[in-house]
C-alpha positions as protocol buffer text, in pm:
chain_id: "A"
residue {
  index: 1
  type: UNK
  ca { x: 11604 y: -3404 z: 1885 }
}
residue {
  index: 2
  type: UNK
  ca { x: 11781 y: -3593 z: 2144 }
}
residue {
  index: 3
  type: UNK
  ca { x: 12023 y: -3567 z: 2430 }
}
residue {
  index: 4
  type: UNK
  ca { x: 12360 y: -3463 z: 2380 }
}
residue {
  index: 5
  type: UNK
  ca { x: 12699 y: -3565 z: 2539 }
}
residue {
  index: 6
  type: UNK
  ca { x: 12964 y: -3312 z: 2631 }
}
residue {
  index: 7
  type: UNK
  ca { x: 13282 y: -3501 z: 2583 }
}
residue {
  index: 8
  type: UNK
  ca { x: 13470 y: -3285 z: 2770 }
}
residue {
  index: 9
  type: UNK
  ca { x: 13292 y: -3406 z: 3136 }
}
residue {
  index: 10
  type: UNK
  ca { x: 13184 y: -3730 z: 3001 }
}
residue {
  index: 11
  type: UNK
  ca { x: 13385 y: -4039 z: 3194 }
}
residue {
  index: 12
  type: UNK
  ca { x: 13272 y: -4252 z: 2971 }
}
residue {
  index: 13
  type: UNK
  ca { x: 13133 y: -4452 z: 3276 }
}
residue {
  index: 14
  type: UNK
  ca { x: 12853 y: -4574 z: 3030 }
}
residue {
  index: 15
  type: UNK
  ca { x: 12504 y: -4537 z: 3282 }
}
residue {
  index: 16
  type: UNK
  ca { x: 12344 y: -4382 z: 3002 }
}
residue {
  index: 17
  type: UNK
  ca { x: 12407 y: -4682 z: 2787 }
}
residue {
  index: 18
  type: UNK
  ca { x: 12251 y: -4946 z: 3030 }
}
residue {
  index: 19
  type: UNK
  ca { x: 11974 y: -4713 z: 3129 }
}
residue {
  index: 20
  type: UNK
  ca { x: 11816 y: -4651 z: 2827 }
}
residue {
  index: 21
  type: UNK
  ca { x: 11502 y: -4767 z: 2716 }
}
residue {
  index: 22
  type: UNK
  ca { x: 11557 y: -4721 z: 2363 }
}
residue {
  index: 23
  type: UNK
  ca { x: 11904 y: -4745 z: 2334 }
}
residue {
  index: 24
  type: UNK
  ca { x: 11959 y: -4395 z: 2177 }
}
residue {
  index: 25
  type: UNK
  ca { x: 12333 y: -4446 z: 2268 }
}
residue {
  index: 26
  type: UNK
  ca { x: 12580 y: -4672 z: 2155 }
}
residue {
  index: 27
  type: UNK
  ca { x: 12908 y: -4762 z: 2265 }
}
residue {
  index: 28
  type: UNK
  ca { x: 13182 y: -4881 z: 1964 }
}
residue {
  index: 29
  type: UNK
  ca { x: 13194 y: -5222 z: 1901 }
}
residue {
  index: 30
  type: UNK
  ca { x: 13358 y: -5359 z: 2225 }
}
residue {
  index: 31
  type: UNK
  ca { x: 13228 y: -5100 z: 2458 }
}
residue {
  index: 32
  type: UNK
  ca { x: 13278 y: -5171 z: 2774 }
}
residue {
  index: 33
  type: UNK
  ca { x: 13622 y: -5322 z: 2748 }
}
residue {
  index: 34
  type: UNK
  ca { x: 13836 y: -5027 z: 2694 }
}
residue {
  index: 35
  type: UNK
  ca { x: 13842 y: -4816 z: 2996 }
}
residue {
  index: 36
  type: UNK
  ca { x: 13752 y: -4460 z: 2967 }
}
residue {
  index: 37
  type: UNK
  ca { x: 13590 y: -4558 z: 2605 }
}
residue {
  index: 38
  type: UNK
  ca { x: 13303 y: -4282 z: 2588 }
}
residue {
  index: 39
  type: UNK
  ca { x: 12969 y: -4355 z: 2423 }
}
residue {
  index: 40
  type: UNK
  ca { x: 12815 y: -4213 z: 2155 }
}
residue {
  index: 41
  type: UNK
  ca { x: 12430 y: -4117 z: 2010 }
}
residue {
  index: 42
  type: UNK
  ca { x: 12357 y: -4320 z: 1703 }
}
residue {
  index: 43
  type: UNK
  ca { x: 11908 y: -4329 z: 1695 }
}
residue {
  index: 44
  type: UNK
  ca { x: 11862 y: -3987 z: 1882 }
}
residue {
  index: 45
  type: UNK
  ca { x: 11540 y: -3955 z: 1699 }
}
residue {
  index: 46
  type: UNK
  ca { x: 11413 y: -4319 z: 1907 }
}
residue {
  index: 47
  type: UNK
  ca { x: 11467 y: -4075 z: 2253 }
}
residue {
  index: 48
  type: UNK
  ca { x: 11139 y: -4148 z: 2504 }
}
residue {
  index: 49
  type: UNK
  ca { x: 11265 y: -3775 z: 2650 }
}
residue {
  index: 50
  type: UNK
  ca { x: 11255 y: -4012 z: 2984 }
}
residue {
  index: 51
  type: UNK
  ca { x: 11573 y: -3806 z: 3093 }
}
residue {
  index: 52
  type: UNK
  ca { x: 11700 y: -4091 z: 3282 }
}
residue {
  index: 53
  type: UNK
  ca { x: 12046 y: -4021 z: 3113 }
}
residue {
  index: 54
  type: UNK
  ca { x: 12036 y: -3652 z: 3228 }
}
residue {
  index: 55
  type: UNK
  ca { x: 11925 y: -3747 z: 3546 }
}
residue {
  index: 56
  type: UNK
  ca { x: 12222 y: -4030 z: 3632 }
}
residue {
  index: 57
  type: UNK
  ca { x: 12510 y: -3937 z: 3444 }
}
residue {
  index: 58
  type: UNK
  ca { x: 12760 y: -3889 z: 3790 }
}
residue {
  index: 59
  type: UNK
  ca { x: 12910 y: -3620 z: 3535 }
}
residue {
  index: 60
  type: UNK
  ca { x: 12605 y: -3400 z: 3490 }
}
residue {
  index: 61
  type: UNK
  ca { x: 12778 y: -3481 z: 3097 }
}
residue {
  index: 62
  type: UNK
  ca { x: 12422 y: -3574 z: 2936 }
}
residue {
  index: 63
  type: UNK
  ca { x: 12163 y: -3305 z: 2827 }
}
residue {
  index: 64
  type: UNK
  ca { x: 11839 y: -3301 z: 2621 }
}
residue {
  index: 65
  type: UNK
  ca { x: 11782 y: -3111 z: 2337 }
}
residue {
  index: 66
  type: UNK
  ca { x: 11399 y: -3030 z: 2286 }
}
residue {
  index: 67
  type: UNK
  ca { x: 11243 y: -2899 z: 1977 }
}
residue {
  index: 68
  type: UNK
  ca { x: 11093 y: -2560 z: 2043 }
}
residue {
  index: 69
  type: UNK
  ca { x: 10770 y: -2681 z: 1954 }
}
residue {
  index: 70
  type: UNK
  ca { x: 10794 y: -2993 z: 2267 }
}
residue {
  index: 71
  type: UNK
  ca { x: 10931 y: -2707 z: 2518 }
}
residue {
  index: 72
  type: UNK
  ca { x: 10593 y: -2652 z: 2637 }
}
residue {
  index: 73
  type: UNK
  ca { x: 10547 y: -3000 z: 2775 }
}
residue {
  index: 74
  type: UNK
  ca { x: 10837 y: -3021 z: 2929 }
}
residue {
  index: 75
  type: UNK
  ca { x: 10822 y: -2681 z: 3071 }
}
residue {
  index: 76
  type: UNK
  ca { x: 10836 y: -2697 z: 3474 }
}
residue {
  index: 77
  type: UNK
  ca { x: 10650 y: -2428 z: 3601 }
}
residue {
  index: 78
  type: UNK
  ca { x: 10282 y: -2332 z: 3538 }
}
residue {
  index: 79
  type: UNK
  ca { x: 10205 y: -2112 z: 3249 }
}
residue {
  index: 80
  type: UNK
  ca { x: 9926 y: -1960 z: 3419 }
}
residue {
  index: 81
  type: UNK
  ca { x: 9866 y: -1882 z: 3777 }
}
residue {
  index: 82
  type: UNK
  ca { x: 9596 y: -1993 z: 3891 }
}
């Protein structure tokens, strides 16, 4: 799984299109030129998880979506106290 867009707060500003490693998204075919134009996820399977997207996106627009079974890595607390 990959990130997600939510169209309704997405600008279409495109920071998640330049800043990705893998390029996960993908504008149309002249992205960039039409103002407002908002991008869209065409390899979400290639996504690093690098959360850059999530992380830039002036919007807060851009989310992850992590399999169940990858939670645990990504979790942000401690399991355990120690």
């Amino acid at each position: 799984m990959g990130p997600q867009i939510d169209y309704d707060k997405c600008n279409g500003c495109g920071i998640c299109v330049e800043l990705c490693p893998t390029d996960v998204f993908f504008g149309t075919k002249g992205f960039g030129k039409t103002k407002g134009e908002k991008p869209v996820i065409s390899y979400p399977d290639f996504c690093w998880h690098c959360n850059w997207c999530v992380k830039e996106c002036p919007e807060d627009a851009v989310f992850l979506q992590i399999a169940l079974s990858m939670q645990i890595a990504y979790s942000e607390r401690p399991l355990l106290k120690t």
